[in-house]
C-alpha positions as CSV (number, residue, x, y, z in Angstrom):
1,X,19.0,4.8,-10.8
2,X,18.8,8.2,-11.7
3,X,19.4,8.3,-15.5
4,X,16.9,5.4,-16.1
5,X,14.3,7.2,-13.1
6,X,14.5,10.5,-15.5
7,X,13.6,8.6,-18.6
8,X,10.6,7.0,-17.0
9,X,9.7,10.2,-15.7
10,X,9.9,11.9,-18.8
11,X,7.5,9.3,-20.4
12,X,5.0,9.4,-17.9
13,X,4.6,13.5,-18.0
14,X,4.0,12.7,-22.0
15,X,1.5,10.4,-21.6
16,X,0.1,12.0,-18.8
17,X,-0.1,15.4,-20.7
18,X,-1.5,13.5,-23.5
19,X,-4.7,12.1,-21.7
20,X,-4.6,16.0,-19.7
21,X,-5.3,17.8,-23.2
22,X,-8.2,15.7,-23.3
23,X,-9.9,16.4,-20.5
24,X,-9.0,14.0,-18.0
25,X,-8.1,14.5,-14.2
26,X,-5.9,12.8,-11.8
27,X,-6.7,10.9,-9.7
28,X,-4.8,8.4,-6.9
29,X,-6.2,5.4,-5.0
30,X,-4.8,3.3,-2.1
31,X,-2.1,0.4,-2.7
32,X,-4.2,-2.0,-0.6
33,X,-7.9,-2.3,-1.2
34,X,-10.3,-4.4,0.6
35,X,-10.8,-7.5,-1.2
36,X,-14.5,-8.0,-0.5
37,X,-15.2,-4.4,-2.6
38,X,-13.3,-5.3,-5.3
39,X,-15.4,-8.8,-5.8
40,X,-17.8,-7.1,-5.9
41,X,-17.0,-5.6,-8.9
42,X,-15.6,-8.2,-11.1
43,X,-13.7,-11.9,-10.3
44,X,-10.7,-11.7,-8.2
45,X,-8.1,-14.0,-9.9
46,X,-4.6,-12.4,-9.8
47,X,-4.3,-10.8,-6.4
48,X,-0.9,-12.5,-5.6
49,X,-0.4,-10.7,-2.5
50,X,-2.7,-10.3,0.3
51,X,-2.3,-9.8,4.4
52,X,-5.3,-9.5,7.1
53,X,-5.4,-6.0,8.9
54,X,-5.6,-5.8,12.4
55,X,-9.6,-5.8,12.5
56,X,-9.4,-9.4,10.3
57,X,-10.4,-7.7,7.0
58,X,-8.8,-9.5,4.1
59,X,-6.5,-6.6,2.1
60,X,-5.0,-7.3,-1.3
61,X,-2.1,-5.5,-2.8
62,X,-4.1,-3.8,-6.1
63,X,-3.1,-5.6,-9.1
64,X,-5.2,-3.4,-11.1
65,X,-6.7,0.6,-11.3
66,X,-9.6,0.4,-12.9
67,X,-11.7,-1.4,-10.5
68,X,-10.1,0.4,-7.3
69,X,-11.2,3.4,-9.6
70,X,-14.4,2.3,-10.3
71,X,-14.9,2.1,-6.4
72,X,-13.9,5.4,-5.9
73,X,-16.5,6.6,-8.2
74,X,-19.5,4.7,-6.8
75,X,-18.8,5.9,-3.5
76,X,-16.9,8.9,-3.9
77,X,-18.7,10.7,-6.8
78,X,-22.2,9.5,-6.3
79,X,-23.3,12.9,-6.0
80,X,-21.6,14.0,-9.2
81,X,-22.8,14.2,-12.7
82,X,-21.4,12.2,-15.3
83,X,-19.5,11.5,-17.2
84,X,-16.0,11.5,-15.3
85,X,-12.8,11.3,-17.2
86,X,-10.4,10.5,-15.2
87,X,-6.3,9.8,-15.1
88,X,-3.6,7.8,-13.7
89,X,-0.2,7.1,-13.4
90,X,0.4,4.3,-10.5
91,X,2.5,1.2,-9.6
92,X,1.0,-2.4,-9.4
93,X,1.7,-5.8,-8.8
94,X,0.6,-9.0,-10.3
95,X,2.4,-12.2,-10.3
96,X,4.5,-13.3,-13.4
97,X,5.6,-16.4,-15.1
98,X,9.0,-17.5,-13.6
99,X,12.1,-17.2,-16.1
100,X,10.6,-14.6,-18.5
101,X,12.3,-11.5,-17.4
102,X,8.8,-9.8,-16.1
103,X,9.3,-7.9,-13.0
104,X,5.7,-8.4,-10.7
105,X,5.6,-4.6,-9.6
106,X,4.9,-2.3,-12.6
107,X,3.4,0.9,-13.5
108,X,0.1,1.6,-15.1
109,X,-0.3,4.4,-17.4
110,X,-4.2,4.7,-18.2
111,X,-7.5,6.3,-18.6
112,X,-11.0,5.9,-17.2
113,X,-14.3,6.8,-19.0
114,X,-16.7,6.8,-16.7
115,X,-21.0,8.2,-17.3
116,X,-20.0,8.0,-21.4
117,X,-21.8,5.1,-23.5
118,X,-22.2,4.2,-27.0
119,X,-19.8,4.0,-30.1
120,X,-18.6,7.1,-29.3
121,X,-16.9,6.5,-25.9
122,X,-15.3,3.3,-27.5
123,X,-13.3,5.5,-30.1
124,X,-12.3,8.3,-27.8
125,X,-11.0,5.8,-25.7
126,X,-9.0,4.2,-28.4
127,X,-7.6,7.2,-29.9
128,X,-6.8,8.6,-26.5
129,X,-4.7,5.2,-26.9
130,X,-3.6,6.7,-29.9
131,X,-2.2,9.8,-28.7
132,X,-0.7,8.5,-26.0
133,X,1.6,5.9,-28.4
134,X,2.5,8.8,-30.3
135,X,3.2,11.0,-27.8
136,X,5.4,8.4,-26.2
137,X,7.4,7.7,-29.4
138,X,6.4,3.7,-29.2
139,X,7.7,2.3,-32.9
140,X,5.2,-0.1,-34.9
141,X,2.5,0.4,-32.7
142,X,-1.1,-1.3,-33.3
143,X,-4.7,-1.5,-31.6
144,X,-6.3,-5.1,-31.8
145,X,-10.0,-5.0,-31.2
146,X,-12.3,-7.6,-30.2
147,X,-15.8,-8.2,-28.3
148,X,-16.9,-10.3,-25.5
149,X,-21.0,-9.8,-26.8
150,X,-20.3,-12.6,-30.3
151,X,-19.0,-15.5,-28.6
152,X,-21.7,-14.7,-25.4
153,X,-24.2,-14.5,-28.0
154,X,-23.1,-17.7,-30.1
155,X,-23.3,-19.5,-26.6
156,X,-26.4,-18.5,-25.7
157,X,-27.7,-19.7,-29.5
158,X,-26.7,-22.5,-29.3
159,X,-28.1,-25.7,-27.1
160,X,-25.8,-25.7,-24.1
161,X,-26.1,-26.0,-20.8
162,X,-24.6,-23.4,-18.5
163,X,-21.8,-25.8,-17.5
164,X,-20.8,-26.2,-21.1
165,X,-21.2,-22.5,-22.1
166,X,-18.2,-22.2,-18.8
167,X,-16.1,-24.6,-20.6
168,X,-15.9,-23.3,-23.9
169,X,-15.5,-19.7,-22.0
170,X,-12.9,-21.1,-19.8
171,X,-10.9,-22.1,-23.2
172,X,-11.1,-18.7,-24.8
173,X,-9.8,-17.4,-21.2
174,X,-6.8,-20.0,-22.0
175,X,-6.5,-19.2,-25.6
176,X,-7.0,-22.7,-26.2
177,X,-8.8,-22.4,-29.4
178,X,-7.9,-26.1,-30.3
179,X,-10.0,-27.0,-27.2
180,X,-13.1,-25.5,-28.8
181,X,-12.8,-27.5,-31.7
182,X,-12.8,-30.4,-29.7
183,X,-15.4,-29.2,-27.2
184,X,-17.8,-28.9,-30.3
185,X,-17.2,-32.3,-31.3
186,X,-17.8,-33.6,-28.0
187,X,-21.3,-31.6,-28.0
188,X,-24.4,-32.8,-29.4
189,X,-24.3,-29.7,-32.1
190,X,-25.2,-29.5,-36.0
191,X,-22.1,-28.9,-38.2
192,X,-22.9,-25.5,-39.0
193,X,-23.2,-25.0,-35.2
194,X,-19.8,-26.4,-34.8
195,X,-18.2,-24.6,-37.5
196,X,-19.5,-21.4,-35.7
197,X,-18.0,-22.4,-32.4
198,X,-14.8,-23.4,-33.4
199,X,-14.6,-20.4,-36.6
200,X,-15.6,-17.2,-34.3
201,X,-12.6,-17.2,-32.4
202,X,-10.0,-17.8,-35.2
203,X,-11.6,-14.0,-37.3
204,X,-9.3,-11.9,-37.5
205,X,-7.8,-9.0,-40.5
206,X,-9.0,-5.8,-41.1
207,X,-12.8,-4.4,-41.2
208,X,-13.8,-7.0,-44.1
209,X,-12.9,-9.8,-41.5
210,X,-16.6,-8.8,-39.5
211,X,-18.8,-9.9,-42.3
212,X,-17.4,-13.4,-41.5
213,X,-18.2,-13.1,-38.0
214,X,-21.4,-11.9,-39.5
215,X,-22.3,-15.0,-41.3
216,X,-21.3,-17.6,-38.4
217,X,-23.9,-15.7,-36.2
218,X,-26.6,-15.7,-38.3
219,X,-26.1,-18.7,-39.1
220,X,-26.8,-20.2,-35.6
221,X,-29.5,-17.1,-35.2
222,X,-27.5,-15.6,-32.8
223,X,-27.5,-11.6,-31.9
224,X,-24.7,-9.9,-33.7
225,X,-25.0,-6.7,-32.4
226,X,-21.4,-6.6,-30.8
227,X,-20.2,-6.9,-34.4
228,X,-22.4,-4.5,-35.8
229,X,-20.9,-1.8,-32.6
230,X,-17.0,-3.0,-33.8
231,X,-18.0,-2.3,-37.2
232,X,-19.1,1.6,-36.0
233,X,-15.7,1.3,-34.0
234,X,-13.5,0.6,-37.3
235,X,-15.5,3.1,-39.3
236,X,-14.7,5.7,-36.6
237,X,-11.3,4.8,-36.5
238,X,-11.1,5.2,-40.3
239,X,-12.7,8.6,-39.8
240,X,-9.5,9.7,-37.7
241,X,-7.1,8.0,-39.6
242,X,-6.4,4.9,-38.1
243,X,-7.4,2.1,-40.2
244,X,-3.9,1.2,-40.8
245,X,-3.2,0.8,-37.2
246,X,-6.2,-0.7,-35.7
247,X,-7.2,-4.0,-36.6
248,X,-9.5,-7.1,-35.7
249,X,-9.2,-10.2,-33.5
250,X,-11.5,-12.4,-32.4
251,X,-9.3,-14.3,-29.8
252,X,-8.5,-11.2,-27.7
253,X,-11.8,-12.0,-25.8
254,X,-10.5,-12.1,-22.3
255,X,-12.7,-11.5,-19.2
256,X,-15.9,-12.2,-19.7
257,X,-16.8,-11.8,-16.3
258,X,-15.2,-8.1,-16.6
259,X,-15.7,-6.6,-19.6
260,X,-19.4,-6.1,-21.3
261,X,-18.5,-5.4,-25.1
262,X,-15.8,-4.1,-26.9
263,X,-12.2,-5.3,-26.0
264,X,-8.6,-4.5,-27.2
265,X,-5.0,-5.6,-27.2
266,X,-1.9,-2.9,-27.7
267,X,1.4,-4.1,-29.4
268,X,4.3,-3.0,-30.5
269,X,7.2,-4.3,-33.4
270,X,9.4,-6.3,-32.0
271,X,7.9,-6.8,-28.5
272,X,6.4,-10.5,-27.6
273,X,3.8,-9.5,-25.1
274,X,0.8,-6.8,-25.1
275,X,2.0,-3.3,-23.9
276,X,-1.5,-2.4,-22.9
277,X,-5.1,-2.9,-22.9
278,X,-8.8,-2.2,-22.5
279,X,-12.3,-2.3,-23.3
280,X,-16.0,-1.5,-21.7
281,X,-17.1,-2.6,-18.8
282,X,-20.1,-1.5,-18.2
283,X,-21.9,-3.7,-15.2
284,X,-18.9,-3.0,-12.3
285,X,-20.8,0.2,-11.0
286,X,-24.3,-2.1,-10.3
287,X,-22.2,-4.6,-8.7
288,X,-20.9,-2.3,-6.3
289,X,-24.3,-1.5,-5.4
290,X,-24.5,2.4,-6.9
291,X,-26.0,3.5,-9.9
292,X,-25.3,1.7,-13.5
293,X,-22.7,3.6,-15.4
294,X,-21.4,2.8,-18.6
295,X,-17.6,2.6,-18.5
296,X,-14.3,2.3,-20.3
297,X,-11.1,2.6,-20.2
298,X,-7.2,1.6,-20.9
299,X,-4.4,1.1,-19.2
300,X,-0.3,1.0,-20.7
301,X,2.8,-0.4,-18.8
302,X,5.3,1.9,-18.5
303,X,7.8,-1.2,-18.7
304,X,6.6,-2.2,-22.0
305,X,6.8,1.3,-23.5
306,X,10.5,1.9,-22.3
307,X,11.2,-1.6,-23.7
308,X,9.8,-0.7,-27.1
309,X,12.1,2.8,-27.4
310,X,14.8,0.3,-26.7
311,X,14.4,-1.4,-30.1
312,X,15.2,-1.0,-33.4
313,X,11.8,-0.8,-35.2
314,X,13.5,0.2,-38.2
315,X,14.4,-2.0,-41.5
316,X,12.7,-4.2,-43.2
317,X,10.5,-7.1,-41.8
318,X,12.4,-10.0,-40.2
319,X,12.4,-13.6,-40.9
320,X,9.2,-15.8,-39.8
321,X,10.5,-17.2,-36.9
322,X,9.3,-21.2,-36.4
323,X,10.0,-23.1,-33.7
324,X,10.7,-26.4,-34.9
325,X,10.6,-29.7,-32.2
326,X,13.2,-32.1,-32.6
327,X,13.2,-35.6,-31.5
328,X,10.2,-37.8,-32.7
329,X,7.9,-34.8,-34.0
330,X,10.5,-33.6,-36.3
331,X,9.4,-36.1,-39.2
332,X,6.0,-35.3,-38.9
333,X,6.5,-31.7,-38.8
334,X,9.1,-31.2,-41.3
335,X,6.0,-33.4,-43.5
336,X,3.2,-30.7,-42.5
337,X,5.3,-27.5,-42.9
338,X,6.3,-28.9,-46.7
339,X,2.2,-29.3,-47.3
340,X,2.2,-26.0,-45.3
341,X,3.9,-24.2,-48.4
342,X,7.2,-24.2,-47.2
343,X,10.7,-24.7,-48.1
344,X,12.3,-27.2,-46.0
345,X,14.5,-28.6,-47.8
346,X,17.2,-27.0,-45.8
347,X,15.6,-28.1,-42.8
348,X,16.2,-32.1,-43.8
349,X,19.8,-32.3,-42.6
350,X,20.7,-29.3,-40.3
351,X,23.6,-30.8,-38.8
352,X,24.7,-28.6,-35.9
353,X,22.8,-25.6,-37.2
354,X,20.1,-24.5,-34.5
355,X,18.9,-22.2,-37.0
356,X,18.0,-23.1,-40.2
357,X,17.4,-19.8,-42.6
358,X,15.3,-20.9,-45.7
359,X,14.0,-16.9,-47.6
360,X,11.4,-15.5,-45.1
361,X,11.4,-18.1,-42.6
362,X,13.9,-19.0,-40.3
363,X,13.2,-22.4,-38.6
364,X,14.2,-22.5,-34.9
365,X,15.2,-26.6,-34.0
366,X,14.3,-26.7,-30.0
367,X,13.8,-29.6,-27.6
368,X,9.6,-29.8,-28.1
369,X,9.2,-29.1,-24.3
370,X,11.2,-25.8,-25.0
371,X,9.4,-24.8,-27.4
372,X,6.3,-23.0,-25.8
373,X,8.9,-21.1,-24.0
374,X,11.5,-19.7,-27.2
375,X,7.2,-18.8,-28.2
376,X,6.0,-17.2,-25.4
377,X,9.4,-15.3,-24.5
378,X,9.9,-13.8,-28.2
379,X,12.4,-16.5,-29.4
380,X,9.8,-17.3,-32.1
381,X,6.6,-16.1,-33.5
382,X,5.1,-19.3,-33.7
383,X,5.9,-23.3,-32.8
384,X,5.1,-26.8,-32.8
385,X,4.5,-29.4,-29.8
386,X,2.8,-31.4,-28.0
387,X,0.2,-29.8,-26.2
388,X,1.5,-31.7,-23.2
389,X,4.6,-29.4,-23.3
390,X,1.6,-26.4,-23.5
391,X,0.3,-27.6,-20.4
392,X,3.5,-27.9,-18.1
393,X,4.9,-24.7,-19.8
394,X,1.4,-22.5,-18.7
395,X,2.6,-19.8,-20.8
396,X,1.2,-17.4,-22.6
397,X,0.5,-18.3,-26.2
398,X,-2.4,-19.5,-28.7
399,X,-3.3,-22.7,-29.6
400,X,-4.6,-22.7,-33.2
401,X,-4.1,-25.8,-35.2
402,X,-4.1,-29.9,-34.0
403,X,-1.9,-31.4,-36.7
404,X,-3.3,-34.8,-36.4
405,X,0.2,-36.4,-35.4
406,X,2.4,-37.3,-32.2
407,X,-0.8,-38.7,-30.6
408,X,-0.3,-40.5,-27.2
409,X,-2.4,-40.4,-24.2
410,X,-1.6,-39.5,-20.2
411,X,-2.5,-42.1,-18.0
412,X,-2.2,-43.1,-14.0
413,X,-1.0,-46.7,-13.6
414,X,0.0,-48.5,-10.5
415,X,2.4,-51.7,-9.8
416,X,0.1,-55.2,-10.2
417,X,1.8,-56.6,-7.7
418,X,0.3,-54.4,-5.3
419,X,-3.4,-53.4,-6.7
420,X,-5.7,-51.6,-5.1
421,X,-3.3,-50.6,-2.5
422,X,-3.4,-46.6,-3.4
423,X,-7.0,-46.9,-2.8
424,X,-6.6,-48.5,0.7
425,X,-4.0,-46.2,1.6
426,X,-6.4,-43.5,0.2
427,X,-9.2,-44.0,2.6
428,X,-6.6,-44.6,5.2
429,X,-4.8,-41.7,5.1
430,X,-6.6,-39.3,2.7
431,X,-4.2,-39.0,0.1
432,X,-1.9,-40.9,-2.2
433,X,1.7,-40.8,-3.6
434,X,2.2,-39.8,-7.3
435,X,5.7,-39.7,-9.3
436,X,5.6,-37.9,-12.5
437,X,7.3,-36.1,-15.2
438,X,4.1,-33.7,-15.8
439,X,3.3,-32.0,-12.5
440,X,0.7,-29.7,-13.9
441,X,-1.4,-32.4,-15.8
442,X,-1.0,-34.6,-12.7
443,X,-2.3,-31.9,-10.3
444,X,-5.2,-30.8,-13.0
445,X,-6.5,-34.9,-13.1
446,X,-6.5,-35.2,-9.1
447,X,-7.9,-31.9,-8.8
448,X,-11.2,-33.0,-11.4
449,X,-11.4,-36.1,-9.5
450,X,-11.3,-34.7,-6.2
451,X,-8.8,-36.7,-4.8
452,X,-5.8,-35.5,-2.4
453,X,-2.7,-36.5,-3.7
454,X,1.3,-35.8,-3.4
455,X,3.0,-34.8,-6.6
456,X,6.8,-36.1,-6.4
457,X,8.3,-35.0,-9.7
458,X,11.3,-36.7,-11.5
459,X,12.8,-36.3,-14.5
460,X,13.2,-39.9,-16.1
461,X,12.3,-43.4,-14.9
462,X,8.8,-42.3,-13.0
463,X,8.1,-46.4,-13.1
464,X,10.6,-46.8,-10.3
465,X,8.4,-45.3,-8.2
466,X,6.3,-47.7,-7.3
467,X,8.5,-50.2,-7.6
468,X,11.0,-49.1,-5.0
469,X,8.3,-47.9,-2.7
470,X,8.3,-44.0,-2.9
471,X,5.1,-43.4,-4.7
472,X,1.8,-45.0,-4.9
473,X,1.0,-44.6,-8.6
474,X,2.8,-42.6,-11.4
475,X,1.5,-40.4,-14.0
476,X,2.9,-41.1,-17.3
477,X,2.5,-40.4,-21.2
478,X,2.7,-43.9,-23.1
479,X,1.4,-44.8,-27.1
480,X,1.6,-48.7,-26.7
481,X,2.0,-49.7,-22.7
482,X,4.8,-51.9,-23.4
483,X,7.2,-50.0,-21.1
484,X,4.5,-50.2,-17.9
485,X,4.0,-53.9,-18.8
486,X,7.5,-55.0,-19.0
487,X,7.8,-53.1,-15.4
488,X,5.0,-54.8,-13.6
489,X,2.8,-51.8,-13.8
490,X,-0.8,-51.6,-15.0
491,X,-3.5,-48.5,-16.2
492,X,-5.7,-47.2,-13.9
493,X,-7.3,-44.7,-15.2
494,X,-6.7,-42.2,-18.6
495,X,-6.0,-38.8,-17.8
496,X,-5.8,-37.1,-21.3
497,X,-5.0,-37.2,-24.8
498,X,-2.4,-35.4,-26.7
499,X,-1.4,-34.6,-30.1
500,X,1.2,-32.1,-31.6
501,X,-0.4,-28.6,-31.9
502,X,0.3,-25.5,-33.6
503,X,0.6,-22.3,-31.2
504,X,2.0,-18.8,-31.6
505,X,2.6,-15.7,-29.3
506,X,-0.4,-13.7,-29.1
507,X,1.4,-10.6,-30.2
508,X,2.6,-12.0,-33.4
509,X,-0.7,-13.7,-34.1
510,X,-2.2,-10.3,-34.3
511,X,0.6,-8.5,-35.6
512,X,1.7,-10.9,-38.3
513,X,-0.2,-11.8,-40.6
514,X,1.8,-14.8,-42.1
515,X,0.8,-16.3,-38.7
516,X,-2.1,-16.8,-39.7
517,X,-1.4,-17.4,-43.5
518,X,1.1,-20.5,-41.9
519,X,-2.3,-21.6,-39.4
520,X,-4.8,-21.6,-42.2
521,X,-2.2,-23.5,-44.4
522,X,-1.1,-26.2,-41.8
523,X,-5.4,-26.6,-41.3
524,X,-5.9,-27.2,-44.5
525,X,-3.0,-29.8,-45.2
526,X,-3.8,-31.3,-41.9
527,X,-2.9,-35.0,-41.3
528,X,-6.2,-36.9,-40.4
């Protein structure tokens, strides 16, 4: 509608004029782009919409500027001298998470540095960030910088195959940093190796934090060049002013097929999710078969910046918000935040309450499947579940602690009465019949084995499945087996193992730091 049409408008011309008094030009590119192009650039993983054309190309509906830019460049500007800085103010669309309140068509506000390497094209990309925040009026804003080089470096330290270097790289992609530790238990690694592994993705502070990165390196002889180019970054950024507003994170280490070196998130008080971000990418022009060109670049959502002149950034900081999992993770939990440091005392009867204030914390009682959502949506800064309820949720949020309790395992069973039967019908017919509560974790195990199946999901009493017919096997969460025994069922096969886990929303992680404090605490105390 008009009114809010004129407000975005007027927020784009700000930002626009902001990146325009620097230097950089406008440019526009096409709303469909020819997939095959863009691969060649960089992995293809969140084109949600696509269509064929009429001469059978493959087109997807750009879910992204920088590599439809980067395109343009290669093939458009190959004649030109570098470096290009270039400008943009365009829609995209990218699928969201059902039930959060994201809309999958936004608008990019961002900047292209294209023909510029070194240090230097880092920080003018980051304070063209800068500006542009200001400019816009966004409240409580903050830079969080990471680096892919570390952790590719670390990898290629350490022993590993290539297929084990992809896993641990496929659990910083999932924030997963829980899965690492358990990943370099699994691996035939020294303890100091180990401790590097799991202890590079949890850095995170201000510019002291690197010399910690530092030492995990050298410890495992790895290259630590990408810290020694953040460290250049931060001191730049001090230069300017901006020490108190750029900071350090280890886990924002996204796309390590994409970016090349330095990586950053933007945030804003108040807001759950990034509002932006960026890095250096500096092998897409290769790929797309022109000459190499260092690169970097950002890109804001308009969305998120209207959002944040919504609030109220004003006041004093608000309570710790914890996510607390009733049911039979409460007594644990309530046992782990006390060894944590803190007071739970009101937390030991809440009666009706569904929040429980206790001085800076405010503890947040929610069903434990719930919780990843009241994290991942706002509702809290940080939570406790199962990582069960992780899985099903597939939301966005960090897994930084296993608290050593609530352990069960997922398994596939089938009725004993008719064994072996799902395999017959298998090589029958292809596929089987599976009734479960956990759809997700019961698509991921048939997918690793390779196996066809049909996912029915219910809601309670999955062990009538088989009984009454319907389903071939179930896929089910037990501690004991006593409920699939005294129901004529029997275990096929395990599927995983769970424990309760300590998570947060990636925005608070890096914007709070009594996230952290509360995750180093809870690791400490942890129940073995």
């Amino acid at each position: 509608m008009p009114e809010e049409a004129l407000r975005r408008e007027r927020i784009i011309r700000t930002v626009s004029d902001a990146f325009a008094r620097r230097g950089y030009l406008p440019v526009e590119t096409p709303l469909l782009e020819d997939r095959r192009s863009i691969e060649r650039a960089a992995c293809v993983e969140d084109a949600a919409f696509q269509l064929f054309d009429s001469d059978g190309r493959l087109l997807m509906v750009r879910s992204d500027l920088t590599m439809p830019i980067a395109r343009l460049v290669a093939t458009r500007l190959e004649h030109a001298s570098a470096p290009f800085r270039l400008r943009y103010a365009a829609p995209i669309v990218r699928d969201q998470a059902r039930f959060m309140g994201r809309s999958r068509q936004f608008t990019q506000l961002g900047i292209e540095l294209i023909g510029e390497k070194g240090p230097a094209a880092d920080i003018e990309v980051l304070s063209a960030a800068a500006d542009a925040l200001d400019a816009a009026g966004v409240p409580g804003w903050r830079i969080v910088c990471g680096s892919v080089k570390p952790m590719k470096d670390l990898l290629a330290a350490l022993p590993l195959s290539q297929d084990r270097r992809a896993a641990v790289l496929e659990r910083v992609h999932a924030s997963d940093l829980v899965g690492i530790d358990e990943l370099a238990r699994r691996f035939d690694l020294s303890d100091q190796e180990r401790r590097s592994l799991s202890g590079l993705c949890r850095i995170g502070g201000d510019a002291t934090c690197l010399s910690r990165a530092r030492e995990l390196l050298a410890a495992c002889d790895a290259d630590d060049a990408g810290v020694t180019e953040l460290e250049g970054v931060l001191s730049a950024a001090r230069a300017l002013g901006l020490a108190e507003k750029i900071g350090v994170d280890f886990s924002v280490m996204n796309s390590f097929d994409y970016y090349t070196g330095l990586v950053f998130g933007v945030y804003a008080r108040g807001l759950p999710g990034a509002i932006g971000s960026g890095g250096r990418y500096d092998d897409a022009f290769s790929r797309l078969g022109g000459e190499g060109l260092p690169a970097a670049g950002f890109a804001l959502s308009l969305e998120q910046i209207e959002e944040s002149l919504s609030l109220d950034a004003a006041g004093k900081r608000p309570p710790l918000r914890v996510a607390v999992p009733k049911g039979s993770l409460f007594a644990d939990t309530l046992a782990a935040l006390e060894r944590a440091g803190l007071d739970v005392d009101e937390l030991r009867d809440p009666g009706r309450r569904l929040i429980v204030h206790a001085g800076e914390v405010d503890f947040v009682i929610v069903r434990p499947s719930d919780a990843p959502a009241f994290v991942a949506s706002g509702g809290a800064d940080c939570g406790i579940c199962g990582n069960d309820s992780l899985i099903e949720a597939g939301l966005d949020a960090v897994q930084l602690v296993d608290l050593g309790y609530g352990a069960c395992r997922f398994v596939v069973a089938e009725s004993v009465a008719a064994a072996g039967a799902a395999d017959t019908r298998y090589a029958r017919f292809g596929n089987i019949r599976v009734c479960t509560k956990y759809p997700r974790i019961a698509q991921a195990y048939y997918d690793r084995i390779g196996m066809q199946a049909d996912i029915v999901t219910l809601h309670g009493n999955i062990e009538l499945g088989p009984m009454v017919g319907m389903a071939d096997r179930i896929v089910d969460i037990t501690a004991t087996g006593t409920t699939l025994r005294e129901n004529g069922l029997t275990v096929v096969d395990d599927v995983i193992e769970c424990s309760a886990r300590f998570f947060a929303n990636p925005a608070s992680l890096r914007c709070d730091e009594r996230v952290r404090r509360l995750a180093m605490a809870l690791a400490d105390t942890r129940k073995e």
